[in-house]
OpenMM code with the backbone's topology and positions (N, CA, C; nanometers):
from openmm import Vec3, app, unit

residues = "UNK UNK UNK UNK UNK UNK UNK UNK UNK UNK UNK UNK UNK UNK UNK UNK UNK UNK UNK UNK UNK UNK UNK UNK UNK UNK UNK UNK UNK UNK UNK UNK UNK UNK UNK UNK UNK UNK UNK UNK UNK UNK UNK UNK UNK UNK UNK UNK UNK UNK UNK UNK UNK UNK UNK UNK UNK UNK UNK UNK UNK UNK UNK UNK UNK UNK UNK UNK UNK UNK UNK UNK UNK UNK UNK UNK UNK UNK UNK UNK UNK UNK UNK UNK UNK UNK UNK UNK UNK UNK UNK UNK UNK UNK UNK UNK UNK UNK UNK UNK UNK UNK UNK UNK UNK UNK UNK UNK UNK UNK UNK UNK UNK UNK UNK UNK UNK UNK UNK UNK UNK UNK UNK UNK UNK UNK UNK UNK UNK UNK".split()
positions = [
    Vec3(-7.6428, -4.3410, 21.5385),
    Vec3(-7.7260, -4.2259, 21.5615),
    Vec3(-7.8690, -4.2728, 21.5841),
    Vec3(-7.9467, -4.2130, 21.6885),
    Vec3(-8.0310, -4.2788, 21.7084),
    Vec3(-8.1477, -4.1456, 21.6666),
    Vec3(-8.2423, -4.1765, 21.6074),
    Vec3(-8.3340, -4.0659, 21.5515),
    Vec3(-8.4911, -4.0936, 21.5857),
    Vec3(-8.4752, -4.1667, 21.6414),
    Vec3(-8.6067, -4.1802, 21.7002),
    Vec3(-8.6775, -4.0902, 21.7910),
    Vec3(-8.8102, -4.1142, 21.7860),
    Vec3(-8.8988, -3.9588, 21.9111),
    Vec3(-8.9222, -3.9813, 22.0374),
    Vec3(-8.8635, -3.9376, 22.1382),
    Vec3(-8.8533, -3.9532, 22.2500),
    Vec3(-8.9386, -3.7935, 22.3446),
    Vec3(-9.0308, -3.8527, 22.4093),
    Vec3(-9.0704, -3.7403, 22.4822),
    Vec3(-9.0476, -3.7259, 22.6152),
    Vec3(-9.0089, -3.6210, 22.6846),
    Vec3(-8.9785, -3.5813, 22.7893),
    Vec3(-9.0674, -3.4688, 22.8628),
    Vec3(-9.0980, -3.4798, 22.9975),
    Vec3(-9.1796, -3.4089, 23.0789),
    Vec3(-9.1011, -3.3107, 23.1841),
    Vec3(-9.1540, -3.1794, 23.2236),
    Vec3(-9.0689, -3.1093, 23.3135),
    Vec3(-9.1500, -3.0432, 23.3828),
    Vec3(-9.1011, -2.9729, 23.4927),
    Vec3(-9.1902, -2.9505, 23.5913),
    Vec3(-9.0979, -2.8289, 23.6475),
    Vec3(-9.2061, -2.7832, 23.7266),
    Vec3(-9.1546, -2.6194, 23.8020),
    Vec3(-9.1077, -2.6862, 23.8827),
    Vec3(-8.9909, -2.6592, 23.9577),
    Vec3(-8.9475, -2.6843, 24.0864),
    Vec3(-9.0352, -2.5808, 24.1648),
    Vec3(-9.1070, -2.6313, 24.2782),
    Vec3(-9.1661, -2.5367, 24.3930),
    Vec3(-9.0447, -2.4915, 24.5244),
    Vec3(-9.0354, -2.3587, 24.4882),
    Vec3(-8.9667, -2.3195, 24.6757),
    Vec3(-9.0424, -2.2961, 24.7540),
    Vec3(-9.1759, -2.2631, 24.7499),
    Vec3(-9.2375, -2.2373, 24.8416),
    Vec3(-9.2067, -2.2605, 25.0123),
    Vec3(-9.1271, -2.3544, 24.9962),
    Vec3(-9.0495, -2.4054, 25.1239),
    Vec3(-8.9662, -2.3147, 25.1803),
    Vec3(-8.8866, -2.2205, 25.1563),
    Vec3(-8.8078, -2.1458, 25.1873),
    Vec3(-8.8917, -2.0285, 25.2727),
    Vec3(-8.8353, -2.0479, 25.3967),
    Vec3(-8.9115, -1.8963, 25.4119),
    Vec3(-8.8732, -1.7879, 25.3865),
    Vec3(-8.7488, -1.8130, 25.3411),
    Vec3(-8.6821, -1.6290, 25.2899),
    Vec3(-8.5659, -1.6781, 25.1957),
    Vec3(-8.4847, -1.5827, 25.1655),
    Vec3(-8.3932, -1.5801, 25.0321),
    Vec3(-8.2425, -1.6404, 25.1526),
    Vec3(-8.2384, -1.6327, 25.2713),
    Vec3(-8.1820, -1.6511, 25.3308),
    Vec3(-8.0211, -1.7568, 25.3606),
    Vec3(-7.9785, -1.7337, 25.3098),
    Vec3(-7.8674, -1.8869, 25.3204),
    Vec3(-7.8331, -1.9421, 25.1744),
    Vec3(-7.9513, -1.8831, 25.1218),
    Vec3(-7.9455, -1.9574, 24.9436),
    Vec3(-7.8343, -1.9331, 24.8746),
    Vec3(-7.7596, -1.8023, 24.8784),
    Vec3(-7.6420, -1.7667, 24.8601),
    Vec3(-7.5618, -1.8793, 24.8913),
    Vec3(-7.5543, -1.9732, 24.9598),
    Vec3(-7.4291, -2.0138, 25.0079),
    Vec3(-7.4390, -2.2041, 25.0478),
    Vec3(-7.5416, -2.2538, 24.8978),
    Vec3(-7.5578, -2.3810, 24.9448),
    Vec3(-7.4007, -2.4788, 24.8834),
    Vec3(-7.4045, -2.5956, 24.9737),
    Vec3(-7.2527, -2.6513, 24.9466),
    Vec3(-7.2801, -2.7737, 24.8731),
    Vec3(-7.1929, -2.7946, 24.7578),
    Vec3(-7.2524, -2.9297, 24.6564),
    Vec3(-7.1690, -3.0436, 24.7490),
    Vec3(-7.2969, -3.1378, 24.7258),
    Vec3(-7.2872, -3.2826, 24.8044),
    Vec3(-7.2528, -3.3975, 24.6839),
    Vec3(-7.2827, -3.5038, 24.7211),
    Vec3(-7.3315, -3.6059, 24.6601),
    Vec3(-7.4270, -3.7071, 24.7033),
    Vec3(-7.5062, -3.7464, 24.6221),
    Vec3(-7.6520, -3.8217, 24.6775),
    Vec3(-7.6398, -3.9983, 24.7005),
    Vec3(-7.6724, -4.0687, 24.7496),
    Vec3(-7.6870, -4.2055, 24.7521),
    Vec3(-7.8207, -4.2277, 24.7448),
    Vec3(-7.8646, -4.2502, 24.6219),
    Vec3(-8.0319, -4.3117, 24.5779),
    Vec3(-8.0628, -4.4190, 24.6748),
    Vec3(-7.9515, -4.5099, 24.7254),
    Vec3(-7.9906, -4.6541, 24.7604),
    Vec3(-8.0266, -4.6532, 24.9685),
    Vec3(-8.0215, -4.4997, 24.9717),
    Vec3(-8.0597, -4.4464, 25.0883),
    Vec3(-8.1604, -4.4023, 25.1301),
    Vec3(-8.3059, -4.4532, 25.1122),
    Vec3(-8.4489, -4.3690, 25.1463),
    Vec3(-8.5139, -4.3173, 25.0467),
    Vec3(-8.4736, -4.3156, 24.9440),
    Vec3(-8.5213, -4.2297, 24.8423),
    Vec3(-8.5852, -4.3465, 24.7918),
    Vec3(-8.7453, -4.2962, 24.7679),
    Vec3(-8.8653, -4.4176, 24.6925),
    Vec3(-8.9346, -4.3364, 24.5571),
    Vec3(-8.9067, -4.4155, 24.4717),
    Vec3(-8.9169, -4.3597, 24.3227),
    Vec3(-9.0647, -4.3145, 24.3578),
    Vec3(-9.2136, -4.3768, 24.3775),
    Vec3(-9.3347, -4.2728, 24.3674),
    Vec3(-9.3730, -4.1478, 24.4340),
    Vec3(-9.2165, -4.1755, 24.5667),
    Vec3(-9.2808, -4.0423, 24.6159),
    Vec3(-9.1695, -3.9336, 24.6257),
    Vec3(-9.0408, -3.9302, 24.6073),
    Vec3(-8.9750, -3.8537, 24.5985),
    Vec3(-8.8757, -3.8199, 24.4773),
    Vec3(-8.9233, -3.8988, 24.3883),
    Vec3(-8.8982, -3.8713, 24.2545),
    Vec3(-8.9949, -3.9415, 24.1526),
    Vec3(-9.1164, -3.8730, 24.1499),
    Vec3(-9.2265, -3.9583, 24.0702),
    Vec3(-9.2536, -3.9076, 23.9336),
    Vec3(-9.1494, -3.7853, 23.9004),
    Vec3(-9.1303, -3.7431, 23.7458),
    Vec3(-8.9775, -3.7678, 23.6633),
    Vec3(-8.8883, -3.8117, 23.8060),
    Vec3(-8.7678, -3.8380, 23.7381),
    Vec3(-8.6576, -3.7531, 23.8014),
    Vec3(-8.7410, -3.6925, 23.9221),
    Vec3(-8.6784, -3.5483, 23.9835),
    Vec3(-8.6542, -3.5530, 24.1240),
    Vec3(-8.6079, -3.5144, 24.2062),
    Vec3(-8.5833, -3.5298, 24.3165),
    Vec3(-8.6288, -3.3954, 24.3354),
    Vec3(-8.7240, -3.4181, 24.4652),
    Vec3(-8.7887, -3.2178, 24.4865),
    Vec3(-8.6866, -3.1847, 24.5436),
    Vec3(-8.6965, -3.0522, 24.4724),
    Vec3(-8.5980, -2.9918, 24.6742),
    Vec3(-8.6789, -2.9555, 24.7664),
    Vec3(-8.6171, -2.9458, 24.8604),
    Vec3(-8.6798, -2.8975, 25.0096),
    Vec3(-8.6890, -3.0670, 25.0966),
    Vec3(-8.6037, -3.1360, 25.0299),
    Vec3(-8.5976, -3.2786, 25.0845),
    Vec3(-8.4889, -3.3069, 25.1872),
    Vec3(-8.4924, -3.3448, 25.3150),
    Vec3(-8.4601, -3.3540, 25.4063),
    Vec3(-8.3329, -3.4470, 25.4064),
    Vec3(-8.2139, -3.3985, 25.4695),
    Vec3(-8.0606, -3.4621, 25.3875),
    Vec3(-7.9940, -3.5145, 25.5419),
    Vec3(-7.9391, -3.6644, 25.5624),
    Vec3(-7.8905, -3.6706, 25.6404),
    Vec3(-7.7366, -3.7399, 25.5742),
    Vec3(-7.6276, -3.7471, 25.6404),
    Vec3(-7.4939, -3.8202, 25.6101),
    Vec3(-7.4314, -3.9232, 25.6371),
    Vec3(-7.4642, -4.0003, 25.5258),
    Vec3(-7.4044, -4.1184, 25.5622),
    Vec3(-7.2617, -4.1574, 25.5802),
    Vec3(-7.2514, -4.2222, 25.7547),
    Vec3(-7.1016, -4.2138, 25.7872),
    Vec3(-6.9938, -4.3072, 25.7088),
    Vec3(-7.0576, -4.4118, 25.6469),
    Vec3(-6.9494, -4.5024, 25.5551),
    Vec3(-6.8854, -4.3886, 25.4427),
    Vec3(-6.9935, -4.3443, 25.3681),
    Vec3(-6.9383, -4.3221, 25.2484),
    Vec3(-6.9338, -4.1904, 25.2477),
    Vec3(-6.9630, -4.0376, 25.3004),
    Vec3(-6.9898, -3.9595, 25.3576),
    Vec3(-7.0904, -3.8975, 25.2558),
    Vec3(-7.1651, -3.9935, 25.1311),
    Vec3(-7.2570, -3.9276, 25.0502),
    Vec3(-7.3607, -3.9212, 25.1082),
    Vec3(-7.4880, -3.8614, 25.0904),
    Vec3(-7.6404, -3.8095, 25.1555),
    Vec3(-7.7738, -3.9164, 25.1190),
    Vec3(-7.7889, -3.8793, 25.2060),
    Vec3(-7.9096, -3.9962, 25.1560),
    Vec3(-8.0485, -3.9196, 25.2612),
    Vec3(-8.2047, -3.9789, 25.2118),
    Vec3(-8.2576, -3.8905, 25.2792),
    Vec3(-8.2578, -3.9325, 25.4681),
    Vec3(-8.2891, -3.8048, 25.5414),
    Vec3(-8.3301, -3.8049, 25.6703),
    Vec3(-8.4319, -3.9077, 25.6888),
    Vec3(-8.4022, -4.0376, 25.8352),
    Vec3(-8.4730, -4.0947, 25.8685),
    Vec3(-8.4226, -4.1146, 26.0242),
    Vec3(-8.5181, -4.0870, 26.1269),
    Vec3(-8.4349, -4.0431, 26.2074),
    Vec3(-8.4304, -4.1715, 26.3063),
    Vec3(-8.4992, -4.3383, 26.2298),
    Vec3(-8.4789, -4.4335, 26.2823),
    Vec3(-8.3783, -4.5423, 26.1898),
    Vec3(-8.2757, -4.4582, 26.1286),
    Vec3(-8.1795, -4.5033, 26.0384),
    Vec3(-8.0428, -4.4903, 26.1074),
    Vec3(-7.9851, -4.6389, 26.1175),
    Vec3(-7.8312, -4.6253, 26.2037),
    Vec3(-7.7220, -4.6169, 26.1476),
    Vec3(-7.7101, -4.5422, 26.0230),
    Vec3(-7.6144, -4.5131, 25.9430),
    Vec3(-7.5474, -4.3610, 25.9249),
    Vec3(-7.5957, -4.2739, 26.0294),
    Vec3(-7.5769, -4.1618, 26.0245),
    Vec3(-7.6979, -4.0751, 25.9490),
    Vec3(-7.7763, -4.1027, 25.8730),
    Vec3(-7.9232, -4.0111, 25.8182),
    Vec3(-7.9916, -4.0384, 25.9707),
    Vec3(-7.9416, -4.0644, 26.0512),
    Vec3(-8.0713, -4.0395, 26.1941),
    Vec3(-8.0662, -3.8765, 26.2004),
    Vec3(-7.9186, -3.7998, 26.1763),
    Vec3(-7.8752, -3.6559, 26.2161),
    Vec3(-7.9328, -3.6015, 26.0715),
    Vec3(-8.0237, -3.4767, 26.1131),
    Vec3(-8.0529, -3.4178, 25.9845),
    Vec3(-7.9481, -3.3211, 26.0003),
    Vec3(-7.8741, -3.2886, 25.8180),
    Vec3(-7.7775, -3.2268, 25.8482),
    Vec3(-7.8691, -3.0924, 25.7814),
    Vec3(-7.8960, -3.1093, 25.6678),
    Vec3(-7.9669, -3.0177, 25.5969),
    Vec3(-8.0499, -3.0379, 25.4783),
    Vec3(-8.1191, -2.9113, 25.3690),
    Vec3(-8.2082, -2.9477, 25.3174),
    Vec3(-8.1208, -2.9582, 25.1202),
    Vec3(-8.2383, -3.0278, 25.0664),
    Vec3(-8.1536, -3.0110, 24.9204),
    Vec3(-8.2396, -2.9099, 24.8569),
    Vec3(-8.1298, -2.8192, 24.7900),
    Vec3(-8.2087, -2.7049, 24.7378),
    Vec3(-8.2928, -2.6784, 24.5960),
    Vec3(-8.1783, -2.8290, 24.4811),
    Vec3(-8.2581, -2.7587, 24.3782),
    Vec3(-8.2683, -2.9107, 24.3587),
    Vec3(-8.3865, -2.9095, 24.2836),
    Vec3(-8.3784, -3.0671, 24.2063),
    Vec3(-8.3458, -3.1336, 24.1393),
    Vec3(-8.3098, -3.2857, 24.1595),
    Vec3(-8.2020, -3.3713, 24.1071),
    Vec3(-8.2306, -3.4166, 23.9669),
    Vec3(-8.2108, -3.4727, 23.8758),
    Vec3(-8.2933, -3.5418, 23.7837),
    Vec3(-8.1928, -3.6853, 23.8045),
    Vec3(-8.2857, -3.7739, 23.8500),
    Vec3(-8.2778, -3.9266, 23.8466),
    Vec3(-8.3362, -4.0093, 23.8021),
    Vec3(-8.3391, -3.9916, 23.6558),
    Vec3(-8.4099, -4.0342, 23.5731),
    Vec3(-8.3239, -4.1981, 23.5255),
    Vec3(-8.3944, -4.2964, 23.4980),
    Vec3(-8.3359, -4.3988, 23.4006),
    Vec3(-8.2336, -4.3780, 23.3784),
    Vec3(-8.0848, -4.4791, 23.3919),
    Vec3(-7.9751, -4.4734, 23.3223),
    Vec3(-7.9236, -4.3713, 23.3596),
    Vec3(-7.9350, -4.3031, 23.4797),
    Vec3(-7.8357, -4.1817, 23.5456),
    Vec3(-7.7353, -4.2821, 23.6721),
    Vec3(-7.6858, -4.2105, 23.7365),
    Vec3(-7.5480, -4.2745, 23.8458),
    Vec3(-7.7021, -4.2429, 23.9922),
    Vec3(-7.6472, -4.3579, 24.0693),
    Vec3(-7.7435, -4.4080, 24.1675),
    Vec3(-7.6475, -4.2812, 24.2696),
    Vec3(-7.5332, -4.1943, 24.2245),
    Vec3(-7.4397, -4.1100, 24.3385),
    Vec3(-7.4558, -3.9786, 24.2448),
    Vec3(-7.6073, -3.9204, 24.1901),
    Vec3(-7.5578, -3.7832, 24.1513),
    Vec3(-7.4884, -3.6940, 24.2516),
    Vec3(-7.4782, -3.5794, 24.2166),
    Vec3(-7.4135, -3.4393, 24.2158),
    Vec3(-7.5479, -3.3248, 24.2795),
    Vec3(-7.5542, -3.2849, 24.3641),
    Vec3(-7.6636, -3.1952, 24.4465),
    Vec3(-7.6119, -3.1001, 24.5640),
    Vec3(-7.7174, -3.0087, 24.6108),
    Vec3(-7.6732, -2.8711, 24.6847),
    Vec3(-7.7429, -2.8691, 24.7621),
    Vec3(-7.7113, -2.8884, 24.8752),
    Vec3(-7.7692, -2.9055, 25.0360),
    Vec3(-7.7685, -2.7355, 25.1318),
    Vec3(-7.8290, -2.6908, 25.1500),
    Vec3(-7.8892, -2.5523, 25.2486),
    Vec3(-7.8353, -2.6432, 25.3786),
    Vec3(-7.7248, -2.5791, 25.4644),
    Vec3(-7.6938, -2.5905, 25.5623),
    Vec3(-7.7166, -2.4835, 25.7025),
    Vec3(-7.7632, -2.3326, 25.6359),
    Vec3(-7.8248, -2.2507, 25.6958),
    Vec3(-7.9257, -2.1760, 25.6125),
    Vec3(-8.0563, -2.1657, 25.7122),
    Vec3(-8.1963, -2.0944, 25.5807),
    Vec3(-8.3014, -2.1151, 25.6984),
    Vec3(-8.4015, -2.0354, 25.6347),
    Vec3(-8.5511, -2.0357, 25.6903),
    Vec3(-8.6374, -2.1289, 25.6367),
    Vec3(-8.6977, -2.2323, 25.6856),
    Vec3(-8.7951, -2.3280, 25.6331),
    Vec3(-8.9314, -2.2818, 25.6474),
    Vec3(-9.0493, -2.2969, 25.5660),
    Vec3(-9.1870, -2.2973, 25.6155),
    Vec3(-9.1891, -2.4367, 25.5836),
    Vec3(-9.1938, -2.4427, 25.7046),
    Vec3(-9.2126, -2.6295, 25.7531),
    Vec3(-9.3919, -2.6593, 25.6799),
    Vec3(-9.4678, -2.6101, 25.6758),
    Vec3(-9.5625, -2.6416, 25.6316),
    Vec3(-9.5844, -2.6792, 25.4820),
    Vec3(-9.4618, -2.6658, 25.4318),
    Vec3(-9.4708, -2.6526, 25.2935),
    Vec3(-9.3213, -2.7275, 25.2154),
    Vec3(-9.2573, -2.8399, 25.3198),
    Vec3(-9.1635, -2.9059, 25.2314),
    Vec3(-9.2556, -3.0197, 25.1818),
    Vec3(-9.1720, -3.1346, 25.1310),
    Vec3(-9.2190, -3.2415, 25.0436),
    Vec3(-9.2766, -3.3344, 25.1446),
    Vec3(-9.1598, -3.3417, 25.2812),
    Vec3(-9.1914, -3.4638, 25.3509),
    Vec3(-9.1665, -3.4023, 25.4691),
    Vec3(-9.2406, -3.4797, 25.5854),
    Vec3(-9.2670, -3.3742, 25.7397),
    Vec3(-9.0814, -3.4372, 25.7632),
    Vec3(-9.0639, -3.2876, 25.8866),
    Vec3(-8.9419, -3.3586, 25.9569),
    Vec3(-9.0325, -3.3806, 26.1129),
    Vec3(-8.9687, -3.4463, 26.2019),
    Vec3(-8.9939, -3.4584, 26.3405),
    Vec3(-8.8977, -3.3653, 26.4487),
    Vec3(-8.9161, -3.4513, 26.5329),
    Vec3(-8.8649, -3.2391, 26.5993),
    Vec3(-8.7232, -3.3163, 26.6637),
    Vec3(-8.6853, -3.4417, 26.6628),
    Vec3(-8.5314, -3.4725, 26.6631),
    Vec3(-8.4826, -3.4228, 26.5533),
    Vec3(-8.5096, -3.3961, 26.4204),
    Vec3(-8.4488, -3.3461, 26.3260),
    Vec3(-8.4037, -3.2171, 26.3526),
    Vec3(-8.5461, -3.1546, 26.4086),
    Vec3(-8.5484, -3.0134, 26.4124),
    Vec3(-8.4427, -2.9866, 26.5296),
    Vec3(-8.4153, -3.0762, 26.6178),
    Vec3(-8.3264, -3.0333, 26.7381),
    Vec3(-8.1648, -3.0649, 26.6897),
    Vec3(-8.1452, -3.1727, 26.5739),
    Vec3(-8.0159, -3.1832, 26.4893),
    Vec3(-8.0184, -3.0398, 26.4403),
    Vec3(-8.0621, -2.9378, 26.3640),
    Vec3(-8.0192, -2.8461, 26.3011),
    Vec3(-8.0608, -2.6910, 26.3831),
    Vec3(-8.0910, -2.6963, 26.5161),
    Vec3(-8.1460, -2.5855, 26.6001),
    Vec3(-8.0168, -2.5022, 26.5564),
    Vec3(-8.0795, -2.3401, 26.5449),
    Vec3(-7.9581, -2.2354, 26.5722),
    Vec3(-7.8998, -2.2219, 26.4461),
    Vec3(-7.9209, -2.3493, 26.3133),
    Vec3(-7.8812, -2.3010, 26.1578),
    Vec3(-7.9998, -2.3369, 26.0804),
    Vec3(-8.0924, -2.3955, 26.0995),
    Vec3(-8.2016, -2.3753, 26.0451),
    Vec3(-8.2941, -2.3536, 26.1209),
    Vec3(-8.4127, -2.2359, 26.0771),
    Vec3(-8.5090, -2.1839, 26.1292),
    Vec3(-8.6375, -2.2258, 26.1061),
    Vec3(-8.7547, -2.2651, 26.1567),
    Vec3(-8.8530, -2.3461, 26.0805),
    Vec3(-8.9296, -2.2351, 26.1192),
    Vec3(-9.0305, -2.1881, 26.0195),
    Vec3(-9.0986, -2.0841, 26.0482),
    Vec3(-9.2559, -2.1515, 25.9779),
] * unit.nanometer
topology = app.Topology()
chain = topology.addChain("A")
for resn in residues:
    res = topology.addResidue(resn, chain)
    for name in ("N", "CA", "C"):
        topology.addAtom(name, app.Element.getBySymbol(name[0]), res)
C-alpha cells in the first residue's frame, strides 16, 4: 500500500472549437498511437491530449496518430477531429482509447493546431470549417 502524497493537476477541456453541437452525438471510439506526431510540450503539456486535435490513420496498424500531411503512413489523409481529451500521463499505454468527430462544424480559428487546406480538402462535405 502505498500512502504517500501525490498531487495531481486538471484542467477544463476547451470546445470552443466546435462550431455547433453538431455531429457530437455520434463520435466513433478509436485508438491512439502516441509514437505518431504527438510532442509531449505541445500537445500534451499537462498530461492531456486537447481535443480538437487533428486525427489521421495509420495504414499498418489502423490506430490514429496526429494529422501531418507530409507523413507517408497514411496521417497525410485527415480523417477527423478528437473530441474529448486523452490523459497520457506517465505509465499509461503509448495505444490509449479516444473519440474521433467524423462529421461536425469546426471554428478553425480556435483548434489547438492549424490544419492546411489538403486536410481541409481530405474531409470536404463532412466537416465544415466555419
Amino acid at each position: 500500500m502505498d500512502i504517500s502524497i501525490t498531487n495531481d493537476s486538471y484542467t477544463q477541456d476547451r470546445r470552443d472549437w466546435l462550431g455547433s453541437a453538431h455531429g457530437t452525438d455520434a463520435p466513433r471510439s478509436i485508438q491512439l498511437d502516441l509514437t505518431k506526431g504527438f510532442v509531449s510540450g505541445t500537445h500534451y503539456p499537462k498530461g492531456f491530449l486537447k481535443s480538437g486535435l487533428p486525427l489521421g490513420k495509420v495504414s499498418a496498424s489502423g490506430k490514429y496518430g496526429l494529422y501531418d500531411n507530409a507523413a507517408t503512413d497514411g496521417r497525410e489523409v485527415l480523417v477527423g477531429f478528437l473530441f474529448t481529451p486523452v490523459d497520457v500521463r506517465t505509465g499509461g499505454s503509448t495505444s490509449p482509447a479516444a473519440n474521433i468527430l467524423l462529421h461536425c462544424f469546426i471554428a478553425e480559428s480556435r483548434l489547438p493546431v492549424a490544419v492546411d487546406s489538403a486536410g481541409k480538402a481530405d474531409v470536404a462535405g463532412r466537416i465544415i470549417f466555419v
